[in-house]
C-alpha positions as CSV (number, residue, x, y, z in Angstrom):
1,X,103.1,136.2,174.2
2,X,103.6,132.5,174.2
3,X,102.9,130.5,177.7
4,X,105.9,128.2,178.6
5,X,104.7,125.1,179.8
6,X,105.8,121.9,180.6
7,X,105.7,118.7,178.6
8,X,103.0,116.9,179.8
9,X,101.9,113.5,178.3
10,X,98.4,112.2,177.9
11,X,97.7,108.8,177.6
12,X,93.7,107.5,175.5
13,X,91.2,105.6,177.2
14,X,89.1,103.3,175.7
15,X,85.0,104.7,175.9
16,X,82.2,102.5,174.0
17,X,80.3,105.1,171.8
18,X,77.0,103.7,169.4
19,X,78.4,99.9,169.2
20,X,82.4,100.9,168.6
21,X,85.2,101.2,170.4
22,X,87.0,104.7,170.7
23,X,90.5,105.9,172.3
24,X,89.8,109.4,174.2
25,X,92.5,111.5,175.1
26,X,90.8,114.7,175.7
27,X,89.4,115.7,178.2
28,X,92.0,114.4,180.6
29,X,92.3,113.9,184.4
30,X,95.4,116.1,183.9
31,X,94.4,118.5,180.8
32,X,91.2,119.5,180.0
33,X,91.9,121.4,176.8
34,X,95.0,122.1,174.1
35,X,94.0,125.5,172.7
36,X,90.7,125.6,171.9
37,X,90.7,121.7,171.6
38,X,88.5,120.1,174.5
39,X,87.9,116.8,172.8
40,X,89.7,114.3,170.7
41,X,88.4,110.8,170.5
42,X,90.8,108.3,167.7
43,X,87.7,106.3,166.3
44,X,89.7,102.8,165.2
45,X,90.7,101.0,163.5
46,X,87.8,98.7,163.6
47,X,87.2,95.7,161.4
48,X,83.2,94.4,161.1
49,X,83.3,91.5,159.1
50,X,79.3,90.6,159.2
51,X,77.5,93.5,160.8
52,X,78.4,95.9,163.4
53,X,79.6,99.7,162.9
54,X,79.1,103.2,164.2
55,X,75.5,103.9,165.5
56,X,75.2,107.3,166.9
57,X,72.3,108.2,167.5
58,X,70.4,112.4,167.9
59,X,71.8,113.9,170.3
60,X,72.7,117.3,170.9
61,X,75.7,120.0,170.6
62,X,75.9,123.5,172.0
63,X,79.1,125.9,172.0
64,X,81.7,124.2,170.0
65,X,82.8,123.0,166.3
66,X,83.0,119.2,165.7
67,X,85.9,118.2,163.0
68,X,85.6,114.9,162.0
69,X,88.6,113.3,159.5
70,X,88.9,109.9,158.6
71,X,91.3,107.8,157.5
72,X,89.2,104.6,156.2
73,X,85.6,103.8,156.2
74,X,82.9,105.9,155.4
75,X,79.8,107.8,158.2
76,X,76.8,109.1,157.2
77,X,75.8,112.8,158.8
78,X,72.4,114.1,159.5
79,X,71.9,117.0,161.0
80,X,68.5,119.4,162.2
81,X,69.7,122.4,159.6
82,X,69.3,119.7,156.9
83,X,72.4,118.2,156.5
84,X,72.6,114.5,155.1
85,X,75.8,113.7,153.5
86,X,78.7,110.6,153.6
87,X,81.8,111.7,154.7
88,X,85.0,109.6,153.1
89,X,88.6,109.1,153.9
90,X,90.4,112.4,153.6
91,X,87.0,114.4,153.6
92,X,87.0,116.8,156.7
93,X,83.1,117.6,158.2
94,X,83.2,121.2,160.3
95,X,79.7,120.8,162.2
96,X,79.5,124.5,164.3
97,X,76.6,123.8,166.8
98,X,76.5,127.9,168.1
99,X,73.6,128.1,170.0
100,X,71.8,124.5,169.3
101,X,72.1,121.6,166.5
102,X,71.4,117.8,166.4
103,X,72.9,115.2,164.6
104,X,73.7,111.7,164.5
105,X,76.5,109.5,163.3
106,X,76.2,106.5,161.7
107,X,77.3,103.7,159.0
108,X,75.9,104.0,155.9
109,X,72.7,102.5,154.8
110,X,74.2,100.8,152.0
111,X,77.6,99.3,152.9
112,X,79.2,96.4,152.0
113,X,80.9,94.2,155.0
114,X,83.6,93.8,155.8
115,X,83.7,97.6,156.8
116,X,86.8,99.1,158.6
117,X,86.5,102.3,159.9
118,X,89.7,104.3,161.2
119,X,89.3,108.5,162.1
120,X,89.8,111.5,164.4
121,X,86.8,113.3,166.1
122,X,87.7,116.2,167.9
123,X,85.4,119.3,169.3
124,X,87.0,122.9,169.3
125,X,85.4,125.0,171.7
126,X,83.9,128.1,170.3
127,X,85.0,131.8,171.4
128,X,82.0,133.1,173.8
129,X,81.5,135.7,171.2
130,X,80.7,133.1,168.9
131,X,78.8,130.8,171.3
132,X,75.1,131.5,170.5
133,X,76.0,132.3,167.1
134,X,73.8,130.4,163.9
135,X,74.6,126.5,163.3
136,X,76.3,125.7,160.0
137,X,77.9,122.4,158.8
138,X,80.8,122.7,156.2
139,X,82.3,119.4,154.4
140,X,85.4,119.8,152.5
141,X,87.0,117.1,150.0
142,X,90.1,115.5,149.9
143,X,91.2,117.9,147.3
144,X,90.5,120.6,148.8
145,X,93.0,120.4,151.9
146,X,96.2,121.5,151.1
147,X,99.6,119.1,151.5
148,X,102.9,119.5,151.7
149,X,104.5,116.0,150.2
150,X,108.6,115.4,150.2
151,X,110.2,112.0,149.8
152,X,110.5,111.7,153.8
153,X,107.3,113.3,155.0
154,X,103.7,114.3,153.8
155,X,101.9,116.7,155.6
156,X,98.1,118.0,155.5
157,X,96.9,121.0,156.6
158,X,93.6,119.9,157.5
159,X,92.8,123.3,160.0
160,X,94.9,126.6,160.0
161,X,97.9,127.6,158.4
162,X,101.0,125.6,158.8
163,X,104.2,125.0,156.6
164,X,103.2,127.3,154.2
165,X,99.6,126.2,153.3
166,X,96.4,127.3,154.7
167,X,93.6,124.9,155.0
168,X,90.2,126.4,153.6
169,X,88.2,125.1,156.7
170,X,86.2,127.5,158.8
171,X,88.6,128.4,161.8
172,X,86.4,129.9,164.1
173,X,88.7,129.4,167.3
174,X,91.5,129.7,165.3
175,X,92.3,126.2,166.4
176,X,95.5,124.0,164.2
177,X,95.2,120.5,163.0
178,X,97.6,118.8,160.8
179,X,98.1,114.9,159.6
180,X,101.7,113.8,159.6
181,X,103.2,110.5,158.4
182,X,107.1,110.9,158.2
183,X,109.8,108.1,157.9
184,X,112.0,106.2,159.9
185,X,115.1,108.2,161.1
186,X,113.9,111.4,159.7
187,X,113.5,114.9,161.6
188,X,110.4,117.2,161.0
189,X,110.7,121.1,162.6
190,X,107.5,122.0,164.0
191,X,106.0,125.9,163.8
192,X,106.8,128.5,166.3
193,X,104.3,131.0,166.1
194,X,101.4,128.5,167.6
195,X,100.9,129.0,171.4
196,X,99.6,125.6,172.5
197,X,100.5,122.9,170.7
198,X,100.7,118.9,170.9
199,X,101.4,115.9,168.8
200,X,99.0,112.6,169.1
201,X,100.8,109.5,167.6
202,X,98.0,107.4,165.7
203,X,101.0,104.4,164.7
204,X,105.0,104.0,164.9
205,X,107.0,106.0,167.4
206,X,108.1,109.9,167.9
207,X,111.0,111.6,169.8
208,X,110.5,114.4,171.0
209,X,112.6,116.3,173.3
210,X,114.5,113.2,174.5
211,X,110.7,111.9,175.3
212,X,109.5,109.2,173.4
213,X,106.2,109.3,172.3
214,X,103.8,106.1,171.0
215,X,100.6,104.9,169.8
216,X,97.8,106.2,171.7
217,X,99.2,108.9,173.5
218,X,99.4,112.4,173.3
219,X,102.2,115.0,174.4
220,X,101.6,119.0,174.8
221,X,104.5,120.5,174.0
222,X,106.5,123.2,175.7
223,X,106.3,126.5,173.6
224,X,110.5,126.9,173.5
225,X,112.0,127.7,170.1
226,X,113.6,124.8,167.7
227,X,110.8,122.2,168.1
228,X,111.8,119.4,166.3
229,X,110.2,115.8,166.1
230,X,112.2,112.7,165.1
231,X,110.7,109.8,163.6
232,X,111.9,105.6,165.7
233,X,110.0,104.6,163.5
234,X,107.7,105.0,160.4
235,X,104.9,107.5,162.1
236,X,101.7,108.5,161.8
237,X,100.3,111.1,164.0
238,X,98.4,114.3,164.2
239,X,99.8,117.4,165.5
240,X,96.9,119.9,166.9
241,X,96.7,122.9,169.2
242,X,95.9,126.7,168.6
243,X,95.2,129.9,171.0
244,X,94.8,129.3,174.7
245,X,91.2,130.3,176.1
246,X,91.9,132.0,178.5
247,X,88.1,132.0,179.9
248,X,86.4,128.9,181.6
249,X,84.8,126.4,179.5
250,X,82.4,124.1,181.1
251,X,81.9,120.9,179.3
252,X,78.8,118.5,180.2
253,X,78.0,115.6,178.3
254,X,78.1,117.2,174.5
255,X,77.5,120.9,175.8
256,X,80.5,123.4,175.9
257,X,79.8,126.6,177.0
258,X,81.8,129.7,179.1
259,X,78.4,130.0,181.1
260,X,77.2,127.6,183.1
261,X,73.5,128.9,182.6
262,X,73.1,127.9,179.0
263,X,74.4,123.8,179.4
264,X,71.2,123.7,182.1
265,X,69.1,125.8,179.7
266,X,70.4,123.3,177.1
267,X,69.6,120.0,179.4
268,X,66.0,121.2,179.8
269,X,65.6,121.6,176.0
270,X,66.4,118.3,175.7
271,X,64.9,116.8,178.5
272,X,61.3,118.8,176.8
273,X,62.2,117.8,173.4
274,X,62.7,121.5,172.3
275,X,65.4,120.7,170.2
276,X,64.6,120.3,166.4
277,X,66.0,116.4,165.1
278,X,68.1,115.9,162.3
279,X,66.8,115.6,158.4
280,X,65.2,112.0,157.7
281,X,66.6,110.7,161.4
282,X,64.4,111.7,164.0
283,X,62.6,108.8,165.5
284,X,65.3,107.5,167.8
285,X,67.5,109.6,170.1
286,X,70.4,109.7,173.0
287,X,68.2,110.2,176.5
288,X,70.0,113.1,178.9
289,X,72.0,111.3,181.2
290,X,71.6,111.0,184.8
């Protein structure tokens, strides 16, 4: 049974994460999750003409999936169950932390300035069944994800099953999460069958529900019938959501969990360097906060 909710709009704030400037939207003062998302950062666009780029160093993940899509630019992923690959535009990384992983984030070794980089980071919180579950990391190619492309409007099914298509990422919380660009003047129907659902606007302007939407901002839609999006202007924007989790999630620093008792169990393995590093990156690492 779908929840009816009220339109509620979310507007980014800037955050500095390893030497670059991000847009977070989620968590929010007002929202802390949109189904099983409990995260979204917009990484970009940034330009670094002579040096510069993203630097993120070990650090530590329990309880959720990170899904990481970019638009430009390129990141290099390290992670303690021996992950170490570059992750390009249109390439979608699924890092599933379960019970403990590490990784870090950062600009490749070799690359050539100037560098732009331009993505969407996001963390799904995972099911408590799956909480303490194994760590696996997943990369999918460009060619992989499935699109739906018409003269007005091309659409990717980057997680979950949308618009016919169903994206071959590992859907653990059943979680949706779809690139859009559509035209000026032209009218996309959203689906109906999703129970929490919201549209981010990465450029141009939406209409949705006499409500207009921009750059930087995020609206959850209600879950009514006939959900329709028009297009002010030429738009590009991400439309996201999934099943409601019904139980608590606590979220501290880059720990998600349903039990309060395993984010401290996972600040003292930290704090006593328990935790085993990332492949070929494990000299360097993000202290526990205060």
């Amino acid at each position: 049974m779908k929840k009816i909710r009220q339109d509620k709009l979310l507007v980014g704030r800037s955050r500095d994460i390893g030497g670059m400037e991000v847009r977070r939207v989620l968590p929010h003062a007002i929202r802390q999750m949109v189904g099983p998302f409990i995260f979204f950062d917009q990484m970009g666009p940034n330009e670094f003409i002579t040096d510069g780029g993203l630097d993120v160093r070990p650090h530590p993940h329990i309880g959720l999936s990170t899904l990481t899509y970019l638009f430009s630019g390129q990141v290099c992923h390290r992670d303690s169950i021996g992950s170490s690959i570059i992750i390009s535009p249109g390439d979608v990384n699924l890092m599933i932390s379960g019970r403990g992983i590490t990784h870090s984030e950062r600009k490749p070794i070799n690359i050539k300035f100037p560098y732009k980089l331009f993505g969407i980071q996001c963390w799904l919180a995972l099911p408590k069944s799956s909480e303490t579950m194994k760590p696996e990391f997943h990369n999918y190619k460009k060619e992989e994800i499935p699109s739906v492309i018409s003269n007005n409007i091309i659409v990717n099914i980057i997680l979950g099953s949308a618009f016919g298509k169903k994206s071959p990422v590992k859907n653990i919380s059943n979680g949706i999460f779809i690139e859009i660009k559509i035209r000026i003047a032209c009218k996309l129907e959203l689906p109906e069958d999703i129970e929490e659902l919201a549209i981010y606007v990465l450029s141009g302007k939406l209409n949705y529900n006499n409500k207009i939407i921009q750059a930087g901002e995020m609206l959850i839609l209600n879950s009514g019938k006939d959900l329709f999006l028009d297009a002010y202007e030429n738009c590009h924007c991400i439309l996201l959501g999934g099943d409601v989790v019904n139980e608590k999630r606590y979220l501290w620093w880059n720990f998600v969990s349903s039990e309060m008792e395993l984010i401290e169990d996972a600040k003292k393995n930290w704090l006593n360097k328990k935790f085993k590093m990332p492949v070929d990156d494990y000299k360097d690492f993000i202290p526990l906060p205060n």
